[in-house]
N, CA, C and O of each residue as an XYZ file, in Angstrom:
392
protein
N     -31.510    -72.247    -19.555
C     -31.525    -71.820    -20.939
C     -31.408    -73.056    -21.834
O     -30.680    -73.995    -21.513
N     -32.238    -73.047    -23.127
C     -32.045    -74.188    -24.247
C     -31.569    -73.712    -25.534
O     -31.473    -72.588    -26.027
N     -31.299    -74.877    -25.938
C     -30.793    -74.359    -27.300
C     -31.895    -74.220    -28.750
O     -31.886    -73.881    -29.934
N     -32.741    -74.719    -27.736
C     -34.359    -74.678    -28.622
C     -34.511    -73.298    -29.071
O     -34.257    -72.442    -28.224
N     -34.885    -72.893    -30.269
C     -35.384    -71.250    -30.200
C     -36.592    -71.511    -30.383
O     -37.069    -72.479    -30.975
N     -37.390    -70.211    -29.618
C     -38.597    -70.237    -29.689
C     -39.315    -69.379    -30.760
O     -38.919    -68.252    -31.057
N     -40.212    -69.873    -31.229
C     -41.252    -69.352    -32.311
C     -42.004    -68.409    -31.804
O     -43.059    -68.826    -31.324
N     -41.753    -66.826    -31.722
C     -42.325    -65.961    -31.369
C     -43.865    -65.356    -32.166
O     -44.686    -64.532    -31.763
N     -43.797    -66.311    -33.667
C     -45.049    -65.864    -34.234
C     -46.273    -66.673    -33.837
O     -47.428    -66.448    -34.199
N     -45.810    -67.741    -32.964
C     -47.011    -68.370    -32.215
C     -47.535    -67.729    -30.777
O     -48.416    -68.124    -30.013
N     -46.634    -66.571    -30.707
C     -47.274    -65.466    -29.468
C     -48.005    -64.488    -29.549
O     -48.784    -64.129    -28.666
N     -47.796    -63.834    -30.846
C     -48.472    -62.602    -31.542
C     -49.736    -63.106    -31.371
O     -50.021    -64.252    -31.024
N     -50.863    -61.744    -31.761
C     -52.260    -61.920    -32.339
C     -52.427    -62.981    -33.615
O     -51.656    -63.816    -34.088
N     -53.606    -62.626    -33.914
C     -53.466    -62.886    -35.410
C     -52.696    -61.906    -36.167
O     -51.536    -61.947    -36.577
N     -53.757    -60.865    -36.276
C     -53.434    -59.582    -37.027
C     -52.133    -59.356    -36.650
O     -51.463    -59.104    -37.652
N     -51.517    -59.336    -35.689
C     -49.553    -59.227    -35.970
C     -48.785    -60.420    -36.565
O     -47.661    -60.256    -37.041
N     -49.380    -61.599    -36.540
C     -49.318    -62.350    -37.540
C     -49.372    -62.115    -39.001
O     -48.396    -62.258    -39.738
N     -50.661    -61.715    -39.427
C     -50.731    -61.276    -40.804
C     -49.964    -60.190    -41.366
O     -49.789    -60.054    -42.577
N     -49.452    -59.325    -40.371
C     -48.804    -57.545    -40.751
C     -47.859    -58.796    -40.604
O     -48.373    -59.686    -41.282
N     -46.650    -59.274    -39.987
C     -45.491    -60.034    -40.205
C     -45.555    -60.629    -41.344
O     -44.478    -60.539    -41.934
N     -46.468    -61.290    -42.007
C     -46.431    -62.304    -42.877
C     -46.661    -61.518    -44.413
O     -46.289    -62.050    -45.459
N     -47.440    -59.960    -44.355
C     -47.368    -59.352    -45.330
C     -45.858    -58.536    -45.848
O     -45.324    -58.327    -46.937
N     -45.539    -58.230    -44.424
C     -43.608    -57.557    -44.638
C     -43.173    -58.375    -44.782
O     -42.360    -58.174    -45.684
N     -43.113    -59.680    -44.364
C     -42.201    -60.715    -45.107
C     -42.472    -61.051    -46.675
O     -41.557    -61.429    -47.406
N     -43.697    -60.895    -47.089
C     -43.797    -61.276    -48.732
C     -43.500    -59.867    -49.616
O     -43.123    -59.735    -50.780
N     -43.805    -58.939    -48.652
C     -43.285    -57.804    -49.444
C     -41.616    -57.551    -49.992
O     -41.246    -57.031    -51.045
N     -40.746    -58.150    -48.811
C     -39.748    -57.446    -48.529
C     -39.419    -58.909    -50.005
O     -39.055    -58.283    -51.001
N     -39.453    -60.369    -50.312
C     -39.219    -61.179    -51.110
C     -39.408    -60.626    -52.406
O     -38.572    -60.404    -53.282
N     -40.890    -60.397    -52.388
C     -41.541    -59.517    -53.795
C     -40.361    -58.404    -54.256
O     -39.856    -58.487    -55.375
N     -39.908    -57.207    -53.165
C     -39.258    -56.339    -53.703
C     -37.478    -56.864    -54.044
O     -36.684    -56.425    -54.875
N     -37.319    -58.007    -52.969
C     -35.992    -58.670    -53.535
C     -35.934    -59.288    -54.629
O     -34.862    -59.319    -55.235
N     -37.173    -59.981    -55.182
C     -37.312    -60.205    -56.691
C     -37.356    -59.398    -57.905
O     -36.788    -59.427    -58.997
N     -38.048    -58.818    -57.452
C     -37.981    -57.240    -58.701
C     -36.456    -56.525    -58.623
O     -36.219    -55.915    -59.666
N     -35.672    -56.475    -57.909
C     -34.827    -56.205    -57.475
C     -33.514    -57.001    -58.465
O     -32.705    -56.393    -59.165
N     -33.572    -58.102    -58.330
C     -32.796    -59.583    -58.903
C     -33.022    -59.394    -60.446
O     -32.152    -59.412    -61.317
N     -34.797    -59.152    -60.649
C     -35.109    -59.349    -61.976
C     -34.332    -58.101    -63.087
O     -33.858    -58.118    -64.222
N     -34.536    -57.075    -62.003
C     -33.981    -56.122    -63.080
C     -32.316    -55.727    -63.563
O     -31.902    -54.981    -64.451
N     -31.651    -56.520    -62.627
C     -30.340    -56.595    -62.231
C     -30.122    -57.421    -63.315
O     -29.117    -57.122    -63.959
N     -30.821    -58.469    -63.757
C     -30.535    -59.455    -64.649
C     -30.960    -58.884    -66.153
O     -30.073    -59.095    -66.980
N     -31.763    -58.419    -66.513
C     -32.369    -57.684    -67.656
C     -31.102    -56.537    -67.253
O     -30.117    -57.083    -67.750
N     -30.746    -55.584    -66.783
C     -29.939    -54.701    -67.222
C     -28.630    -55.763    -67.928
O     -28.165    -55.363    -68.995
N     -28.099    -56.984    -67.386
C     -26.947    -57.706    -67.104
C     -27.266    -58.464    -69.045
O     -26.319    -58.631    -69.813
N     -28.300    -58.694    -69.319
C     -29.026    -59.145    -70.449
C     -28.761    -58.078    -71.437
O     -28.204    -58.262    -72.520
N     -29.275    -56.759    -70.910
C     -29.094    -55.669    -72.416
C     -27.841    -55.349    -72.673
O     -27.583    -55.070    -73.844
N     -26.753    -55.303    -71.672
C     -25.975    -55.130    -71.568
C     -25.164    -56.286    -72.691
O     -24.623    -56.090    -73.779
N     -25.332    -57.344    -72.004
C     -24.447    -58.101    -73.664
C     -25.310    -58.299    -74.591
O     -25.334    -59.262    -75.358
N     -26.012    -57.444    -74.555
C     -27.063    -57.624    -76.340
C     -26.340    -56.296    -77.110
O     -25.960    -56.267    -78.281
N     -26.263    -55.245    -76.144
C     -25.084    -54.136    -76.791
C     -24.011    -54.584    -77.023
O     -23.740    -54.618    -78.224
N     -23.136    -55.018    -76.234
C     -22.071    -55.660    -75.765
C     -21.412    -55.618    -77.754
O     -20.758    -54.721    -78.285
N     -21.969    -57.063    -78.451
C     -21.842    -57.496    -79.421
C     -22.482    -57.397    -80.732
O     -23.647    -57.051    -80.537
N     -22.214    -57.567    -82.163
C     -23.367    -57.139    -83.174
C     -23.763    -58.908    -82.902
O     -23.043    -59.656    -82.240
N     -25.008    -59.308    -83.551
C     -25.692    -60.247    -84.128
C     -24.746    -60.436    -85.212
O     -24.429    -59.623    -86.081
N     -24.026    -62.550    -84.902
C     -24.039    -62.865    -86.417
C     -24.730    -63.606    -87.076
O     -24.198    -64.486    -87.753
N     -25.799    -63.474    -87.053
C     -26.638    -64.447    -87.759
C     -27.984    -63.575    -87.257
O     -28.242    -62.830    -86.311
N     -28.802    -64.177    -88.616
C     -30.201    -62.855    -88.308
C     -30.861    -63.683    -87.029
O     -31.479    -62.931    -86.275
N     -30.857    -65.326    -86.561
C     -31.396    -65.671    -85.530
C     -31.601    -65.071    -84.579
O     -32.581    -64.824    -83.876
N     -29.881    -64.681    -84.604
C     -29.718    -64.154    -83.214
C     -29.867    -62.221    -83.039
O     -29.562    -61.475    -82.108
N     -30.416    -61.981    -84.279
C     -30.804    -60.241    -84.495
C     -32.308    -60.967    -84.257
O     -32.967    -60.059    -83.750
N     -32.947    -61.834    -84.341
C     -34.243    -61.763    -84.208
C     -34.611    -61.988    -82.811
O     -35.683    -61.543    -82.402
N     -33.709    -62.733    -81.925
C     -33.756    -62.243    -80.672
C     -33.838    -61.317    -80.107
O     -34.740    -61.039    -79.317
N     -32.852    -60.613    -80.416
C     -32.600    -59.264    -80.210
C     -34.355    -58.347    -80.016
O     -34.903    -57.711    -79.115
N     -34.662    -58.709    -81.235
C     -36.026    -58.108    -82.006
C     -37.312    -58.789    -80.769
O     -38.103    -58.052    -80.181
N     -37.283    -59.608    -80.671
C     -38.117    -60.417    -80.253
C     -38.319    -59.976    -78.400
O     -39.416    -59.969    -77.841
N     -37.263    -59.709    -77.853
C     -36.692    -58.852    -76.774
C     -37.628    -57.437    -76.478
O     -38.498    -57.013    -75.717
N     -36.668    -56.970    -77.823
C     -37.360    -55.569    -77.297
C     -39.593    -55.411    -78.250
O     -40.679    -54.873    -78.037
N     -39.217    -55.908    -78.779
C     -40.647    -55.976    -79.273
C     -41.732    -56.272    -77.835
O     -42.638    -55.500    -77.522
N     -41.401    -57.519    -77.110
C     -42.138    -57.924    -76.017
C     -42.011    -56.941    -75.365
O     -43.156    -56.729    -74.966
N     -41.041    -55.767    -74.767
C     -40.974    -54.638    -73.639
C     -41.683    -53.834    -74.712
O     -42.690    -53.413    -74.144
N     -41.688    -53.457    -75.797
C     -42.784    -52.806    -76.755
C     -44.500    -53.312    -75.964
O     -45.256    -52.470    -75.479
N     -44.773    -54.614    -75.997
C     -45.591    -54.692    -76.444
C     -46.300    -54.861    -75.197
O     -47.511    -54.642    -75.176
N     -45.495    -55.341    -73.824
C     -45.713    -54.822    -72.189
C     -45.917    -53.600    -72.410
O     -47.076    -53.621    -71.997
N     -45.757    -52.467    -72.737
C     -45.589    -50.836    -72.274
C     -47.334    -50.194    -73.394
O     -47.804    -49.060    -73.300
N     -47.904    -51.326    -74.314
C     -48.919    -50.970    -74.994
C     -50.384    -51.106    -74.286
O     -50.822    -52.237    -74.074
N     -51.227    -49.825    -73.880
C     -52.247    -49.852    -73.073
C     -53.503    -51.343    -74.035
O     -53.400    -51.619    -75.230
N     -54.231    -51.815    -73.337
C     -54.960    -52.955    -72.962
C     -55.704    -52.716    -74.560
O     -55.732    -53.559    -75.457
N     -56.158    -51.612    -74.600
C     -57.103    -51.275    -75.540
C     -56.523    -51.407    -77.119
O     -57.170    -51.773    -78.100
N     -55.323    -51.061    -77.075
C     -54.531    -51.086    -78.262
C     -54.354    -52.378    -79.128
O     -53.348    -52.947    -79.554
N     -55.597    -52.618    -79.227
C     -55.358    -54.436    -79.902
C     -54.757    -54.405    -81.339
O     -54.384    -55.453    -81.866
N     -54.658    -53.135    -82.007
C     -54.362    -53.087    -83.450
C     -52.260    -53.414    -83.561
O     -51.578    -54.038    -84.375
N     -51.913    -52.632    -82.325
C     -50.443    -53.150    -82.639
C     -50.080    -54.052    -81.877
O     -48.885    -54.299    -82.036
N     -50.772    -54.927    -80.787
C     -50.744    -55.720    -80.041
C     -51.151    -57.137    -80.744
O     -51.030    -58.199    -80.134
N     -51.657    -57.057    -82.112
C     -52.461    -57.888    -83.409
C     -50.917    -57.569    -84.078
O     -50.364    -58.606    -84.447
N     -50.270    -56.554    -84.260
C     -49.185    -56.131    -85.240
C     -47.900    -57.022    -84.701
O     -47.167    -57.744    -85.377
N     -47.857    -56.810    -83.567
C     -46.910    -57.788    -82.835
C     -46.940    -59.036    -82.672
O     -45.910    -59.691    -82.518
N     -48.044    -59.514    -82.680
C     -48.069    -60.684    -82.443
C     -47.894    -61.620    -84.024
O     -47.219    -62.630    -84.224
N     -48.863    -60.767    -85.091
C     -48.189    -61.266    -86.660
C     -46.591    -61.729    -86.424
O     -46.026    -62.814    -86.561
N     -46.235    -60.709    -86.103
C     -44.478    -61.000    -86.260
C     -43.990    -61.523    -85.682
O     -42.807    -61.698    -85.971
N     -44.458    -62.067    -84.622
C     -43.642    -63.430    -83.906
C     -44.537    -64.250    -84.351
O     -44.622    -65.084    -83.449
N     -45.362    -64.585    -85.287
C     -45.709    -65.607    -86.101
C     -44.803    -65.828    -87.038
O     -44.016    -66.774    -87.002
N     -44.863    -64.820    -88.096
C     -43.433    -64.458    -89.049
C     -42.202    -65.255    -88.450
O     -41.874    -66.382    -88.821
N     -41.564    -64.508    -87.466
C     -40.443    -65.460    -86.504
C     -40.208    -66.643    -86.934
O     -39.421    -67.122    -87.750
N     -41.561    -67.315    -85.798
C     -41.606    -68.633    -85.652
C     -41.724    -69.335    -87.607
O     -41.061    -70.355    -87.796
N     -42.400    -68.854    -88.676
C     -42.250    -69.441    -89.349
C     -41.809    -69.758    -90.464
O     -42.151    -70.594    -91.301
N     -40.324    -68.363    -90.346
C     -39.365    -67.910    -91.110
C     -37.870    -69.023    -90.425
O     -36.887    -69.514    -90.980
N     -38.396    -69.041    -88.957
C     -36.951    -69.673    -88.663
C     -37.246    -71.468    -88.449
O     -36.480    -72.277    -87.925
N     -38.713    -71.738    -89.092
C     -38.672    -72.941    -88.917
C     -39.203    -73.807    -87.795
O     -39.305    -75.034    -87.760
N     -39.625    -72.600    -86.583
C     -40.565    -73.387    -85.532
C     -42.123    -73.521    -85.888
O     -42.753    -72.844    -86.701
N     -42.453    -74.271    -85.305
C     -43.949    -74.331    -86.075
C     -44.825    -73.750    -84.697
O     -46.046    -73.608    -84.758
């Protein structure tokens, strides 16, 4: 016996190769989505948490949920997807970013 371990994906087919290599990116993919949303709940959570003191930080706020607004607007909808995007122009040139 060694203390070498052996690489069993150099025994497989291909194709049990590829089915291994697709459950492995799946199972990452769903641990990411997983992480991501854990963190966005962990995010809204202290955006309730506290009021905004300063409108900066209410325009975050704004800027937040506007983007999950403006993710959830079908492809075709360019008129408030044009509406949204004005206003993070506004944003940027109310608070001084160019």
């Amino acid at each position: 016996m060694t203390d070498i371990p052996v690489d069993l994906d150099k025994h497989r087919g291909m194709a049990a190769q590829k089915a291994t290599d697709l459950r492995r990116a799946l199972s990452e993919v769903e641990n990411n989505v997983r992480e991501l949303r854990e963190r966005e709940a962990d995010l809204e959570n202290r955006m309730m948490s506290a009021p905004a003191t300063s409108w900066a930080e209410a325009a975050v706020k704004a800027r937040y949920l506007l983007n999950l607004y403006a993710a959830s607007l079908p492809t075709e909808d360019t008129r408030h997807r044009a509406l949204v995007a004005a206003l993070f122009d506004d944003f940027a040139k109310l608070s001084g970013d160019s």
